[in-house]
C-alpha positions in Angstrom: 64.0 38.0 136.1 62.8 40.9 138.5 62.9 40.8 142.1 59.2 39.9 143.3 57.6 39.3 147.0 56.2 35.9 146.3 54.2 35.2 149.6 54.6 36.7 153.0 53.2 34.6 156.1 53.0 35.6 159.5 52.4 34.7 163.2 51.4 36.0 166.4 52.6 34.8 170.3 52.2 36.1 173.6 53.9 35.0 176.6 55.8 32.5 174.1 59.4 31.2 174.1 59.1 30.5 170.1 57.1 31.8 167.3 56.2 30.1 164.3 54.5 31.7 161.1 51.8 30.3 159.0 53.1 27.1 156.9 53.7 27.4 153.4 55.9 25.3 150.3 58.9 27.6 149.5 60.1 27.6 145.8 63.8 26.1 145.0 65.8 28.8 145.5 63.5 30.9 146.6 65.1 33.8 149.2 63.6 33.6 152.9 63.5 36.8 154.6 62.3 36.4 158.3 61.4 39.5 160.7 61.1 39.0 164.4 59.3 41.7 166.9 59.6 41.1 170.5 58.5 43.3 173.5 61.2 44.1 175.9 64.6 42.9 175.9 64.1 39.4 174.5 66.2 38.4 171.3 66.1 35.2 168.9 68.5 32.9 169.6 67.8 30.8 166.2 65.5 30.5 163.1 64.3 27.0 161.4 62.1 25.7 159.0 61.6 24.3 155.6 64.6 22.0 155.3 66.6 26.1 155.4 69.7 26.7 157.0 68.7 30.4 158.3 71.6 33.3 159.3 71.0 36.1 161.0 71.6 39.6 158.9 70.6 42.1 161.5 69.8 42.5 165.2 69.1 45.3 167.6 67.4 46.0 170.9 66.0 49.5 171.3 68.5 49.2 174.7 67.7 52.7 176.2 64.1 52.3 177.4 64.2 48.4 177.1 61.0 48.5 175.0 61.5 46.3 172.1 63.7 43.9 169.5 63.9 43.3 166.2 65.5 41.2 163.9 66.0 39.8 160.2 67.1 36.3 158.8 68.0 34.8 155.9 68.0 32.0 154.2 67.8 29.7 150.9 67.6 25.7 149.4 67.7 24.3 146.0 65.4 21.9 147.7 62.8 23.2 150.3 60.0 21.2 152.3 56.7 22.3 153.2 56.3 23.6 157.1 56.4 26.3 159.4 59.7 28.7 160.0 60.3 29.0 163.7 62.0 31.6 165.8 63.3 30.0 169.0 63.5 33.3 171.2 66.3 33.8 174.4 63.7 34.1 176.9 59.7 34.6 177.3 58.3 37.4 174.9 55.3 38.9 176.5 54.6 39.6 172.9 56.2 38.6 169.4 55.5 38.7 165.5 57.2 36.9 163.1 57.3 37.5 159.4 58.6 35.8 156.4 58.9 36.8 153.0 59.7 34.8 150.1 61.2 36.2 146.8 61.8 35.3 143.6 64.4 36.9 141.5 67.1 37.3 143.6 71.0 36.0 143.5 71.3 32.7 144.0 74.8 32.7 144.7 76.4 32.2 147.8 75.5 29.8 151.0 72.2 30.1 152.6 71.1 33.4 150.4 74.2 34.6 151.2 74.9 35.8 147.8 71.7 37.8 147.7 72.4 39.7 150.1 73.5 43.3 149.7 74.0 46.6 151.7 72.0 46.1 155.5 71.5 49.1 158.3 69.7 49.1 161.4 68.8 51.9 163.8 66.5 52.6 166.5 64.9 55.7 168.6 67.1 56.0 171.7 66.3 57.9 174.7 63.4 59.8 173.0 60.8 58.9 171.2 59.4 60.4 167.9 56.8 59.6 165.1 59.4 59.0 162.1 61.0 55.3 162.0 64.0 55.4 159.6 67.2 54.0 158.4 69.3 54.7 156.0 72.2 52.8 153.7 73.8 53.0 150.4 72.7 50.1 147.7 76.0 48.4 145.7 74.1 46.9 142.7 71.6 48.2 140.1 68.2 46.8 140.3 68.2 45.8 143.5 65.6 46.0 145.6 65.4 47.7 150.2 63.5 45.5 152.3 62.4 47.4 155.4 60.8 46.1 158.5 59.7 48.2 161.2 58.8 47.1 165.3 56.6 49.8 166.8 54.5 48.3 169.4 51.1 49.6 169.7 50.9 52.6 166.7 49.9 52.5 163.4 52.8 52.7 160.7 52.6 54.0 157.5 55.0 53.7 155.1 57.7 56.1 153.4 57.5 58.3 150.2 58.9 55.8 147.3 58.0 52.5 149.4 55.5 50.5 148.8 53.6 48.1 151.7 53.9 44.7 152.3 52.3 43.8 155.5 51.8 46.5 157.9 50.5 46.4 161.5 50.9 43.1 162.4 50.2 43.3 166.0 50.4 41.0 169.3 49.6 41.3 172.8 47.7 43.7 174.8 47.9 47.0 176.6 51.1 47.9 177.4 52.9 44.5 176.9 52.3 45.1 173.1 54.4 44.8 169.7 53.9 45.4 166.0 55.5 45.1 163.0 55.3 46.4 159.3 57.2 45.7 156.2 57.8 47.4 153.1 60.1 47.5 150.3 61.7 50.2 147.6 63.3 49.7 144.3 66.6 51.0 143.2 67.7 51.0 139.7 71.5 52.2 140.4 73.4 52.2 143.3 72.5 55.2 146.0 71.1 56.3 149.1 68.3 54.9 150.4 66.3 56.0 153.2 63.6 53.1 154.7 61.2 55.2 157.0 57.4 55.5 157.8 55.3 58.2 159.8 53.4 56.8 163.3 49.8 57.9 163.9 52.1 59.0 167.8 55.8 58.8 169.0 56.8 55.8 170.4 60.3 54.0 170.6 61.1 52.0 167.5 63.6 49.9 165.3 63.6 50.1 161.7 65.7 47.6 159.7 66.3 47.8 156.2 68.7 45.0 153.8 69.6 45.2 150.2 68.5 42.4 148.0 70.5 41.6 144.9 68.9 40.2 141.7 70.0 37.4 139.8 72.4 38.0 137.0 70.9 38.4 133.6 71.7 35.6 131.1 72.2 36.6 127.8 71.8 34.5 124.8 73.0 34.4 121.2 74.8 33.0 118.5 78.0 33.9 116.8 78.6 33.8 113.1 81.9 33.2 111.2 
């Protein structure tokens, strides 16, 4: 079974100490991928929802202009319940987006999703800022598919060469106390360098995540003769 983006919900916050996304019915064994965007320095402390245990696989604060945050969760039951997923953030975001992606196809090994998980990099725009979002990492597995998410605050994103959109511009607050975020994902069929990256409309600082996700082991069936 291929990897395959199921459903994606989001949600939107301002001035907002948690941030919950749309509710939806997970599969069993469905993975849980959950983005967070927040404006300034504030961070998520935890993730909930769905009966899940959720981990955090990657975290970064653009640190050098204090602009923004990002980070990505994971997470998996044989047994999910209907609901919301909330992110319960370290302070008050004066904006936030959450984003949660549900896929079919991957490893169920492992705790949590744990066992889906593969190759991860995060990386952000420093002391400058530019118009080209991007991280790169090296897969481990063939036919496994790069989940990137992107924070960019108020420009428009548009994703790589090779990648394809998910949900892109997802955008809350206003003015200046703005944030955005935009996923995507690219295919691999053997292990090799992957670069997750998209063009903004101007420069801006940015974070740009990207994780590996590792698909189930194929079963083969037969019969043996004597």
């Amino acid at each position: 079974m291929a990897i395959a983006t199921a459903e994606t919900v989001s949600g939107t916050a301002t001035s907002a100490s948690s941030i919950s996304a749309a509710s939806w019915t997970p599969g069993a064994n469905d993975l849980i991928l959950v983005w967070v965007a927040c404006r300034s320095t504030v961070t998520v402390s935890s993730v909930s929802g769905n009966g899940i245990t959720f981990v955090q696989v990657l975290s970064d604060t653009e640190g050098t202009q204090a602009q923004c945050t990002l980070s990505l969760w994971r997470g998996m039951s044989g047994s999910p319940s209907t609901g919301q997923i909330t992110a319960t953030l370290s302070g008050t975001a004066l904006a936030a987006v959450i984003m949660s992606h549900r896929i079919s196809g991957a490893d169920t090994g492992g705790t949590n999703g744990s066992g889906a998980i593969g190759a991860s990099a995060i990386a952000n725009t420093g002391a400058t800022d530019t118009d080209s979002p991007s991280v790169g990492l090296t897969t481990t597995a063939a036919n496994s598919r790069v989940y990137g998410g992107a924070t960019h605050r108020s420009r428009t994103y548009s994703v790589g060469t090779g990648e394809t959109a998910i949900s892109l511009n997802t955008t809350a607050g206003t003015a200046g106390d703005t944030t955005t975020l935009s996923t995507e994902y690219q295919d691999v069929a053997t292990p090799s360098s992957v670069t997750i990256n998209g063009t903004l409309d101007s420069a801006t600082d940015w974070i740009q995540g990207a994780v590996e996700v590792l698909a189930a082991p194929t079963t083969v069936t037969g019969s043996a003769s004597l």
